[in-house]
C-alpha positions as CSV (number, residue, x, y, z in Angstrom):
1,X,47.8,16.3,-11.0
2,X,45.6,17.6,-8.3
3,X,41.9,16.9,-8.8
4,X,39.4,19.9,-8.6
5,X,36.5,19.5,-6.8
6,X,33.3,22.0,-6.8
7,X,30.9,22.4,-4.0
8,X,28.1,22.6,-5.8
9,X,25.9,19.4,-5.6
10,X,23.2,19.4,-2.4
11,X,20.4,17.4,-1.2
12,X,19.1,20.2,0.7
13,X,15.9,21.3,2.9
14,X,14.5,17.9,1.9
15,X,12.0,15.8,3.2
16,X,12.6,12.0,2.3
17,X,10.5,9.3,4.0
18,X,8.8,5.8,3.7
19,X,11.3,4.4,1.2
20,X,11.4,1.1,0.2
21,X,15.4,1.0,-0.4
22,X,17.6,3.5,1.2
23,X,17.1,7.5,1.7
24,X,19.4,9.3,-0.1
25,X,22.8,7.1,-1.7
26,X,25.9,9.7,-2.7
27,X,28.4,7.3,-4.7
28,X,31.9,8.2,-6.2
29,X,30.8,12.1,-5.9
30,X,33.0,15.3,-4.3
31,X,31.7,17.9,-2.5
32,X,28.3,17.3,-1.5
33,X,26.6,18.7,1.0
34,X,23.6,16.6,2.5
35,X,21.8,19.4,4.9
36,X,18.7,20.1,6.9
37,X,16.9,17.2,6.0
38,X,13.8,15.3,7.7
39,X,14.8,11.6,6.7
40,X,12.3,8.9,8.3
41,X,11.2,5.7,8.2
42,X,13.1,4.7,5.4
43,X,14.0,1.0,5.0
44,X,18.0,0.1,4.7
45,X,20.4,3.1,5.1
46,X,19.3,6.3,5.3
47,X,22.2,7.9,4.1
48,X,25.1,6.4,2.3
49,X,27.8,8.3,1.5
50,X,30.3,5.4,-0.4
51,X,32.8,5.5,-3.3
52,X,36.2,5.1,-4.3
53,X,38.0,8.6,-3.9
54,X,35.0,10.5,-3.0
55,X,36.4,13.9,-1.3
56,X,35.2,17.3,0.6
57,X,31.1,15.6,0.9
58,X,29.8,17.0,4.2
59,X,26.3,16.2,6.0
60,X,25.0,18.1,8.9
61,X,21.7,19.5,10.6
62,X,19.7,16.8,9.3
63,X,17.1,14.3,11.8
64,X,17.6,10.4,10.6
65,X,14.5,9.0,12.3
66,X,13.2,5.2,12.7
67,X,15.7,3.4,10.6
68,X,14.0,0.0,9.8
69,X,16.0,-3.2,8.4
70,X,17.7,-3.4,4.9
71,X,16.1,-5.0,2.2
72,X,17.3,-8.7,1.3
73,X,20.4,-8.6,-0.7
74,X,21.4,-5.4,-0.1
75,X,25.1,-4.9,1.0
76,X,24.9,-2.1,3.4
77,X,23.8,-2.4,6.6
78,X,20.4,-0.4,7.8
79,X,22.2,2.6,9.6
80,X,21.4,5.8,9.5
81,X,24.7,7.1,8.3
82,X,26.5,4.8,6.6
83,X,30.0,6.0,5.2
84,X,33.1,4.1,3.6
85,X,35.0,7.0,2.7
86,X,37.4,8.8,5.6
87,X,37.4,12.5,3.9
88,X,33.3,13.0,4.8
89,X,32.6,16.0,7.8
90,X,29.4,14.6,9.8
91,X,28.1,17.4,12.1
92,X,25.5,18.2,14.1
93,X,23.0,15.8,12.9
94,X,20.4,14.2,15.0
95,X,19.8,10.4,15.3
96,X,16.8,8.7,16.7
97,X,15.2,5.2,17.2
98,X,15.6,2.2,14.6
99,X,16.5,-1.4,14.6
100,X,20.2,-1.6,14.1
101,X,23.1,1.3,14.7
102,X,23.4,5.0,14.2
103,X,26.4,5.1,12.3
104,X,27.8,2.7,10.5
């Protein structure tokens, strides 16, 4: 039986900064859209997008700026997108500075 999935769940317009554990976390959810966000100097991930069968999520025209190390014990590495699911659209986002990768 084919799942349904509704496009209504957003982060949206945000601004999320000086976090002590990760910006914003989307787990085991379908169809979110993560767009126009300011997202800064955020320790950890900036934006995880993980789950098991997590479909149709998209993130675009957001900055991820000055991505500082994880906190100790925590699994995901500090990236500024950090995915595990393959059905995610990642589009014209902007990436800058940090100590580790852009996208993970």
């Amino acid at each position: 039986m084919p799942r349904t999935i509704f496009l209504s769940s957003y982060v949206k317009g945000s601004s999320i900064h000086n976090t002590f554990n990760r910006g914003v976390n989307i787990n085991n959810t379908d169809g979110v859209l993560i767009e126009d966000n300011v997202i800064h100097d955020v320790l950890g991930a900036d934006l995880v997008l993980q789950g098991g069968l997590d479909e149709s999520d998209t993130t675009q025209h957001s900055l991820i700026v000055n991505v500082k190390n994880r906190c100790l014990g925590d699994p995901v590495p500090a990236a500024a997108i950090w995915m595990s699911q393959l059905n995610t659209t990642v589009r014209s986002n902007v990436v800058a500075g940090g100590t580790n990768v852009g996208f993970w």
